[in-house]
C-alpha positions in Angstrom: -7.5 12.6 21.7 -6.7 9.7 24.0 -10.2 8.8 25.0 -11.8 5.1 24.1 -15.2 3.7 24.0 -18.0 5.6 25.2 -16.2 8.6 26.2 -14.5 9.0 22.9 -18.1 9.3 21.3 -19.9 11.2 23.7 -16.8 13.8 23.1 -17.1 13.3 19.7 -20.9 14.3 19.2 -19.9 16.9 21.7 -17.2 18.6 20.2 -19.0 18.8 16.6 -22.8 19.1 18.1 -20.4 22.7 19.4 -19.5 23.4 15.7 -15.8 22.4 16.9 -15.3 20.3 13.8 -16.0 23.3 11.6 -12.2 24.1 11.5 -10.5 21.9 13.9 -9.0 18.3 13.6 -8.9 15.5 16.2 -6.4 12.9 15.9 -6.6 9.9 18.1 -4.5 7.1 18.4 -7.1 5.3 19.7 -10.0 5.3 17.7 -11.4 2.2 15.9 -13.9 1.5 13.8 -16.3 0.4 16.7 -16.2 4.3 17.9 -16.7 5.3 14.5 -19.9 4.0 14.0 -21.3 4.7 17.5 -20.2 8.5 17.1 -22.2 8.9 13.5 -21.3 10.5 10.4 -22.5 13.8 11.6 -19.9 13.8 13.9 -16.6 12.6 12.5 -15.7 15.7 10.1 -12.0 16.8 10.6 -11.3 13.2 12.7 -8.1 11.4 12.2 -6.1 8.1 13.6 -3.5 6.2 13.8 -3.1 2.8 13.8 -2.0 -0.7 12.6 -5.1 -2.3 11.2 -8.0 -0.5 9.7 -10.6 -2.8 8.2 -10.4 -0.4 5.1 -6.7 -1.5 4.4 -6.1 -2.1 1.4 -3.4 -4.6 1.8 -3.2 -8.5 0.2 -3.1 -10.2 4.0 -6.0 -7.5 4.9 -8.2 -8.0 2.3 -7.6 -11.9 3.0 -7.9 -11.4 6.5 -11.4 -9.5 6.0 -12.3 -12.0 3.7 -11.6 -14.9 5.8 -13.5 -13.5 8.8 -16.7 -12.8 6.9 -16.9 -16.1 5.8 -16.4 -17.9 8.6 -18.7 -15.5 11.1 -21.0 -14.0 8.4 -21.9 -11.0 7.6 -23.7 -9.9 10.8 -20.6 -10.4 13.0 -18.6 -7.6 14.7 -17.0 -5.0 12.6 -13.2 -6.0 12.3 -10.6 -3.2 14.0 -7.3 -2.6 15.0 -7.6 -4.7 18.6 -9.1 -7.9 16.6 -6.6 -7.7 14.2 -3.8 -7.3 16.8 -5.6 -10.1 19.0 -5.3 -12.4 15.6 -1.6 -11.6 14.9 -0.1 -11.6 18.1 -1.1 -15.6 17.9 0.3 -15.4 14.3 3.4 -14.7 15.8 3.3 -16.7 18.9 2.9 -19.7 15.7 5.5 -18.3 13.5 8.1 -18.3 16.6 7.3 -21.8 18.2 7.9 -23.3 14.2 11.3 -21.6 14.1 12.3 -22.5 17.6 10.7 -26.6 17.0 9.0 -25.5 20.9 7.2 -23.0 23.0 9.6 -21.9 25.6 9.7 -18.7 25.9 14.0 -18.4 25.8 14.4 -20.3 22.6 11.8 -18.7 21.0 13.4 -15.2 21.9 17.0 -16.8 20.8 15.4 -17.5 17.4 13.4 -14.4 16.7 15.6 -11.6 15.2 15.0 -11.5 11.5 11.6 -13.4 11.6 9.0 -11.8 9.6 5.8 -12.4 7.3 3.2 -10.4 5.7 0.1 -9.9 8.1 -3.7 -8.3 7.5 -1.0 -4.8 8.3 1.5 -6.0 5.9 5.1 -6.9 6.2 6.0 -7.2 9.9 9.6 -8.5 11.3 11.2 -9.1 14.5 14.4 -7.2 14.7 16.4 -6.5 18.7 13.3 -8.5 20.2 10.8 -5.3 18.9 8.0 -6.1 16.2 8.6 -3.6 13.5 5.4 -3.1 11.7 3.9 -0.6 9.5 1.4 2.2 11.3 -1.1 4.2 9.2 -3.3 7.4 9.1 -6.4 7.4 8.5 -9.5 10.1 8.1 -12.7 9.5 9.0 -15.1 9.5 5.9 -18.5 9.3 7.4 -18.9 6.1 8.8 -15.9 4.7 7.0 -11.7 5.3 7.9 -10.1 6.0 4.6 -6.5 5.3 5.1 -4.3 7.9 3.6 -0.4 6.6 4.2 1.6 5.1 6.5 3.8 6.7 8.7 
């Protein structure tokens, strides 16, 4: 399933509203937690993704990470999800790179970057031939919840 936002919900409630979900899977790559909620418990039976970041993560940076965020915006702010969390590390790295090179240019930071690496709200990530390696996870929908099952 490769649909987002409103259109992945509306197909959601759609597909089990049909009894669909009765014995069929969807797998998205896609899906965050914001399109969980929207779709309803009724409608996530048999519903699967993929992805780096799930706010149910049970990692030492994610639980930090979620921990962090609640304080600082409360507990009536946005549900965390895979595009915050990748919003938040891509400046992590953008920091981690311009500390190793001593600047911000864009060449020097690239001539500094293979072997770089920390653990992240996903866990360990490292720069290795100018590609992030990073872990990716599945995940089942449990209601209104993601629980993630492994990573892949």
């Amino acid at each position: 399933m490769l649909l987002v936002g409103d259109d992945a919900v509306a197909f959601n409630r759609a597909f089990a509203a049909a009894g669909l979900d009765d014995d069929r899977i969807r797998f998205s790559p896609l899906m965050d937690e914001n399109m969980l909620l929207a779709t309803g418990a009724a409608s996530t039976r048999g519903l699967y993704a993929a992805a780096g970041y799930f706010e149910a993560l049970p990692t030492a940076g994610g639980l930090d990470f979620g921990a962090r965020y609640h304080r600082r915006f409360g507990v009536d702010a946005p549900m965390l999800n895979s595009l915050g969390e990748s919003c938040y590390e891509g400046v992590r790295l953008l920091d981690a790179l311009a500390r190793r090179a001593g600047t911000v240019d864009a060449r020097t930071m690239t001539a500094v970057s293979d072997g770089l690496g920390y653990d992240g709200p996903r866990g360990p990530v490292e720069l290795r031939d100018r590609h992030l390696r990073q872990p990716v996870f599945l995940a089942v929908a449990d209601g209104l919840e993601f629980d993630v099952l492994q990573p892949l």
